[in-house]
C-alpha positions in Angstrom: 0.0 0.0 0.0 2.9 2.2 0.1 0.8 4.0 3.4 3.4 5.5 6.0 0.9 7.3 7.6 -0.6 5.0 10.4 2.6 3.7 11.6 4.2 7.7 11.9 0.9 8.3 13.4 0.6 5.3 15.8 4.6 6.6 16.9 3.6 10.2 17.2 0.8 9.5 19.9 3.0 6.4 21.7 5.9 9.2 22.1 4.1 12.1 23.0 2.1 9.6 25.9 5.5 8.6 27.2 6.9 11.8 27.3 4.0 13.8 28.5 3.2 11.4 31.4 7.5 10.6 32.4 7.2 14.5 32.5 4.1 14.6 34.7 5.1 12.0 36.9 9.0 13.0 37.7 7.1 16.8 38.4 5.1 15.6 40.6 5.4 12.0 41.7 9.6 12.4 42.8 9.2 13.2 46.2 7.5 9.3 46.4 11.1 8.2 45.9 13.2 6.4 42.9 11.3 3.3 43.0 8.1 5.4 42.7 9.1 7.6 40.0 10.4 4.9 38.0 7.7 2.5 38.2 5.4 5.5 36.7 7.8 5.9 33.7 7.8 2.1 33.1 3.9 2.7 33.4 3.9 5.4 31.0 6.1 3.1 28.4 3.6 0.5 28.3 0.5 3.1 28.1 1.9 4.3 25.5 2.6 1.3 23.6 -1.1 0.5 24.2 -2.5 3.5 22.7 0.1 3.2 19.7 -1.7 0.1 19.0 -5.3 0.4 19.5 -4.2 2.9 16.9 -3.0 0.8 14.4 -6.4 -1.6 14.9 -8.2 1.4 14.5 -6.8 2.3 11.1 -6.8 -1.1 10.4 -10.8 -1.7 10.9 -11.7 1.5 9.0 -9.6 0.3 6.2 -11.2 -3.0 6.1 -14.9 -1.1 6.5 -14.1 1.3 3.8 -12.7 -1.2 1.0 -13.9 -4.8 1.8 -11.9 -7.7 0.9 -11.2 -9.2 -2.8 -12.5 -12.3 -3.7 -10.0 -14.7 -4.9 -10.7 -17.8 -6.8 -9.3 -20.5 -4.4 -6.5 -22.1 -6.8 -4.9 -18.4 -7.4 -4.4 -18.0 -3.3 -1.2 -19.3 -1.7 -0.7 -22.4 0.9 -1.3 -21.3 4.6 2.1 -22.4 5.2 3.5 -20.6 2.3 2.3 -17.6 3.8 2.9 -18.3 7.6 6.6 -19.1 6.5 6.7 -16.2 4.4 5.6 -14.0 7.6 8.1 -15.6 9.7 10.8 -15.1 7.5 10.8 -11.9 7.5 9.3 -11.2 11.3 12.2 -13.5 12.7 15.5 -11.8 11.7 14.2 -8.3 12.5 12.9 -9.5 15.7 16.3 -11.3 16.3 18.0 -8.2 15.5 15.9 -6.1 17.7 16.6 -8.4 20.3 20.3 -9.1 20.1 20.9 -5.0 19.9 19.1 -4.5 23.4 21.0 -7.2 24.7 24.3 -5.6 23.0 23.5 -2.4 24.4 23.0 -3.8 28.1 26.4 -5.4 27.3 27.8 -1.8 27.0 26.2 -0.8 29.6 27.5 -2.7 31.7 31.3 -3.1 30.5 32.1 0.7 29.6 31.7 1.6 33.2 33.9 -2.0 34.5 36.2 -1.2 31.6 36.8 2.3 32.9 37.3 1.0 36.6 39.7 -1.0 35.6 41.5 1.7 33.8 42.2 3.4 37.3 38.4 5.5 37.2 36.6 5.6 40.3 33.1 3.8 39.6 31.4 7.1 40.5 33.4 9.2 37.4 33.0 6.6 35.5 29.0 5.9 35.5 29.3 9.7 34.7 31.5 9.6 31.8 29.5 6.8 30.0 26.3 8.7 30.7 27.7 12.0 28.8 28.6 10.2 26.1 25.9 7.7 25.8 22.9 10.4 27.0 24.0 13.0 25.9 26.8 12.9 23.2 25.4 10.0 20.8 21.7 11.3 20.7 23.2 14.4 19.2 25.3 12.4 16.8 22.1 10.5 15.6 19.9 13.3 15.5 20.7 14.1 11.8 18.9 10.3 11.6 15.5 11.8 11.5 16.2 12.6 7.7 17.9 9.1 6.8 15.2 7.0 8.5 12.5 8.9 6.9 14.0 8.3 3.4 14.9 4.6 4.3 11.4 4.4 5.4 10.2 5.6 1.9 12.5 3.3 0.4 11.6 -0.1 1.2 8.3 0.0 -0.4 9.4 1.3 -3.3 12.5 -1.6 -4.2 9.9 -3.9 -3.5 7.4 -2.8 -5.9 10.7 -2.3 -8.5 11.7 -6.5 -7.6 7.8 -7.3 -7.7 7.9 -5.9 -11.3 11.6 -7.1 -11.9 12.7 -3.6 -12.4 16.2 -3.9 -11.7 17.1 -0.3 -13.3 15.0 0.9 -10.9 15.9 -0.6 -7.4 19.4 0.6 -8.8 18.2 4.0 -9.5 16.4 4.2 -6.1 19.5 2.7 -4.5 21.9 5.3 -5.9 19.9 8.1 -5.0 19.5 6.9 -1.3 23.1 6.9 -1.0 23.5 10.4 -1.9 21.1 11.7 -0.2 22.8 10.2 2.6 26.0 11.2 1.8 24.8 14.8 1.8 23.1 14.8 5.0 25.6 12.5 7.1 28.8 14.7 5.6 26.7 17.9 6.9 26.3 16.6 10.1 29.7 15.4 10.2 31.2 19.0 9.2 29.2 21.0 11.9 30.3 18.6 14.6 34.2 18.3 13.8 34.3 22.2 13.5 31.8 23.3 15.9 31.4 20.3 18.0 32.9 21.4 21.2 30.7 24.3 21.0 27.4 22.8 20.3 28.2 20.7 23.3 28.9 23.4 25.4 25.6 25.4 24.3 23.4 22.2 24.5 25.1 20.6 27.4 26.8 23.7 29.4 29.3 20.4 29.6 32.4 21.3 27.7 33.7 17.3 27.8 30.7 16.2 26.0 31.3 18.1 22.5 35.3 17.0 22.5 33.4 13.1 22.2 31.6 14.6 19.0 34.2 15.0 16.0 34.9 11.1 16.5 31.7 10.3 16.8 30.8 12.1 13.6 33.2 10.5 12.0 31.7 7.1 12.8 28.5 8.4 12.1 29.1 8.7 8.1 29.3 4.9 7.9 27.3 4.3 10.5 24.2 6.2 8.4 25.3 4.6 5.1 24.9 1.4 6.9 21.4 1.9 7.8 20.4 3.1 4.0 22.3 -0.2 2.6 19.9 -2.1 5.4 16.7 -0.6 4.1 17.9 -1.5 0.3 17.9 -5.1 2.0 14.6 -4.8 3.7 13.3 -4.0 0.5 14.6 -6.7 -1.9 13.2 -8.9 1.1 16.7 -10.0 2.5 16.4 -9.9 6.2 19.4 -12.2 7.0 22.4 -10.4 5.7 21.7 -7.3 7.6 21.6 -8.9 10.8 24.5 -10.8 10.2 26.4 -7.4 9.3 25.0 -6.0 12.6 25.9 -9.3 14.9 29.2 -8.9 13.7 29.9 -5.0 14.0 28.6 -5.8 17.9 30.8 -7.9 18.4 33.6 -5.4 17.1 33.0 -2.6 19.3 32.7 -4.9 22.4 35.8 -6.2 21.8 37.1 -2.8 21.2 35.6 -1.5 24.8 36.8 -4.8 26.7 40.3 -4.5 25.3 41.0 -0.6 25.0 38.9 1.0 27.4 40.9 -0.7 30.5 44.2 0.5 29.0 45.0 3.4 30.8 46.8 5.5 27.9 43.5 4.8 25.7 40.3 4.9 28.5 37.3 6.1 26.6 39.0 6.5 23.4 39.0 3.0 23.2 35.3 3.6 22.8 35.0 6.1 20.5 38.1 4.1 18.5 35.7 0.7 18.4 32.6 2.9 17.4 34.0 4.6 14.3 36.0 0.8 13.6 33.0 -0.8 13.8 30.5 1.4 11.9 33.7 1.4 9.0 33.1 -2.2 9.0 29.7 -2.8 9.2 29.7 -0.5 6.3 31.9 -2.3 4.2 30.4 -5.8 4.8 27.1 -4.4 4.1 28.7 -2.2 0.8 30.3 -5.6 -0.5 26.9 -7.5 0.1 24.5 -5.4 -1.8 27.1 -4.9 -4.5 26.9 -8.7 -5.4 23.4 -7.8 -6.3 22.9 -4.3 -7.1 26.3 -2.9 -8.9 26.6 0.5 -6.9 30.8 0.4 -6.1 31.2 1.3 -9.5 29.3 4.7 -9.0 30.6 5.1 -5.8 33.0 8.5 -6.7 28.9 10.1 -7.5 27.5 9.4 -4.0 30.4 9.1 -1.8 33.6 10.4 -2.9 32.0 13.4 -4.8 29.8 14.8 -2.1 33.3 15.8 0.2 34.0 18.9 -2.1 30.7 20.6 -1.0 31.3 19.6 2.7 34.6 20.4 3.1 33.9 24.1 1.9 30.5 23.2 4.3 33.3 23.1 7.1 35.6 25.9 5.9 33.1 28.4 5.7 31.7 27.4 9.3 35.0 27.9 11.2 35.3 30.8 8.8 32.1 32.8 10.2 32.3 31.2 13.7 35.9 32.5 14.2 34.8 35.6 13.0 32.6 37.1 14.7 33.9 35.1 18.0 35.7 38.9 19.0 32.2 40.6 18.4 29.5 38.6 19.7 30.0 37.0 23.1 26.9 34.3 22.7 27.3 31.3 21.5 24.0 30.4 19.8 24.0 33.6 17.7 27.8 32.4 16.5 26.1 29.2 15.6 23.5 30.3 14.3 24.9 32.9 11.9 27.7 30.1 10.8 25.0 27.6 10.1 22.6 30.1 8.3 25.7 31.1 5.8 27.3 27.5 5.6 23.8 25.6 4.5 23.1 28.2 1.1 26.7 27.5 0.3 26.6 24.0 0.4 23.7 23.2 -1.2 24.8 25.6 -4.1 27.9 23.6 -4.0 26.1 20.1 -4.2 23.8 21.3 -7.0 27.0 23.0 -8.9 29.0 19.7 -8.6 25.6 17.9 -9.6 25.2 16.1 -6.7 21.9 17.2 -5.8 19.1 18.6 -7.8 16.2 20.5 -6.8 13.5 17.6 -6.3 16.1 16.2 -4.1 16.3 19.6 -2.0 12.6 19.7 -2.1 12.8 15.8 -0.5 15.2 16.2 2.0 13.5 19.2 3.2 10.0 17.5 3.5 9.2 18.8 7.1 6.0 16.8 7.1 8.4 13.5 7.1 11.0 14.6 9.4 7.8 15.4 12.4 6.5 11.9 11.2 10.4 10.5 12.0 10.9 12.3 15.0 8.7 10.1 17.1 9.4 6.5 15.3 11.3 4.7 18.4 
């Protein structure tokens, strides 16, 4: 059906429950105690969930009122197991995946802190350094996601209408023009938070620690977003296995990289912002070589990844360029920012169009604000 609506829908009210009622009851409910306060945000989590999905059976009945079912001749259906293994083909590796990164991230969670005890931390200054970086410093890094996901969501209906048809021009076409979309969003982000990241951190965070963690994280980021693109390209030709083989095995890169850096006491937390950008670079790769065996995209690669740097890098130059100079004439911070990000953008999307990277349907897509809301809420 090609219908994004109901899901972005369902996640805009599940969100805005959580949030509204974790926000109510830490106001007013904290003086209970923790175990109170966090037994009414576990509460809010599964309200919301609820509502989410009465939601979805809503949308779902009015569909099935407003256009009743077709009538199939019996021969032309398919087997019940045909289907039922069809469903579980696809449900099991995404719920797999889903499951194996919430075990992974409890895994991290867990050995960062150990990892930086053992690396002469006390477990107090330890807790707090993985919760800057983790709470504070990686939502900022994947906050640029909002765009990627909401093309990636567009995406996978698309290739799968293109293999239904056995158009293979176009689920290269669509693939190509993912990537660069990608590439000129994740090399954006990446350029603001090399060159300004210390102080967006400092004007988000008042924490001056947490922006020196965001140049390597950005730097991680550009594979890790590529990644996610080549995922949904999966998703789409109905491969569900290779991408959670790619992610089982970039897991198990960057826990090896935090149990055998982060105790070395020259390396400490760089050891986890080393196994992040390692790990995303080779999650990137595995899934690059994958999709190439089917779709022939390395071959254009210099057109969606290597061209889109020119634009960036001047992206970056004229950023520092402003920021530094009006850092002897205005005193705050935002209004620096600001004025660098306000001249920097024009620039580089002139840039990306000159260099025919972009074009203007694509500028018209990317900014689709109606999308990005939808995005903003999907968990």
């Amino acid at each position: 059906m090609q219908d994004i609506k109901p899901p972005a829908e369902s996640q805009v009210i599940e969100q805005a429950v959580k949030l509204g009622l974790c926000a109510v009851f830490l106001k007013f409910f904290l003086l209970w105690g923790t175990g109170s306060s966090v037994a009414f945000v576990i509460s809010s989590m599964v309200l919301g969930e609820i509502l989410g999905f009465a939601h979805l059976i809503f949308y779902y009945t009015r569909i099935r009122l407003k256009y009743p079912p077709l009538y199939i001749k019996r021969e032309e259906t398919l087997p019940y197991r045909r289907i039922i293994g069809d469903i579980i083909s696809t449900a099991l590796p995404i719920s797999v995946s889903r499951i194996t990164g919430s075990l992974f991230h409890v895994v991290e969670a867990v050995l960062v802190p150990r990892s930086l005890q053992a690396a002469g931390m006390t477990p107090q200054r330890s807790i707090a350094l993985f919760g800057k970086l983790t709470g504070m410093a990686v939502p900022l890094i994947l906050l640029p996601s909002i765009m990627t996901s909401s093309m990636a969501m567009t995406l996978i209906p698309e290739i799968s209408e293109d293999v239904s048809l056995n158009n293979w021009k176009g689920v290269k076409a669509k693939t190509l023009q993912a990537l660069k979309l990608t590439s000129i969003i994740s090399y954006a982000s990446a350029s603001l938070f090399i060159v300004l990241g210390k102080s967006v951190g400092l004007l988000i965070y008042g924490i001056a620690l947490v922006g020196e963690f965001l140049p390597f994280l950005a730097a991680g980021s550009i594979f890790l977003y590529h990644s996610a693109a080549i995922s949904s390209v999966f998703r789409g030709l109905g491969d569900q296995i290779t991408p959670l083989k790619n992610s089982l095995i970039t897991s198990l890169v960057m826990v090896a990289s935090i149990y055998y850096l982060i105790p070395v006491p020259q390396i400490g937390l760089k050891g986890y912002l080393l196994g992040f950008v390692i790990s995303s670079l080779i999650g990137f790769i595995l899934n690059l070589r994958a999709l190439n065996r089917r779709v022939n995209i390395i071959e254009f690669a210099g057109s969606w990844f290597f061209m889109p740097l020119i634009p960036s890098a001047v992206f970056g130059l004229v950023l520092f360029l402003i920021y530094s100079a009006f850092s002897s004439y205005i005193r705050e911070e935002i209004v620096r920012i600001c004025l660098a990000l306000f001249t920097g953008l024009p620039v580089y999307l002139v840039f990306a169009v000159r260099y025919r990277i972009l074009k203007i349907e694509d500028i018209r897509r990317i900014m689709n604000i109606k999308i990005w809301f939808n995005q903003l809420f999907f968990g």
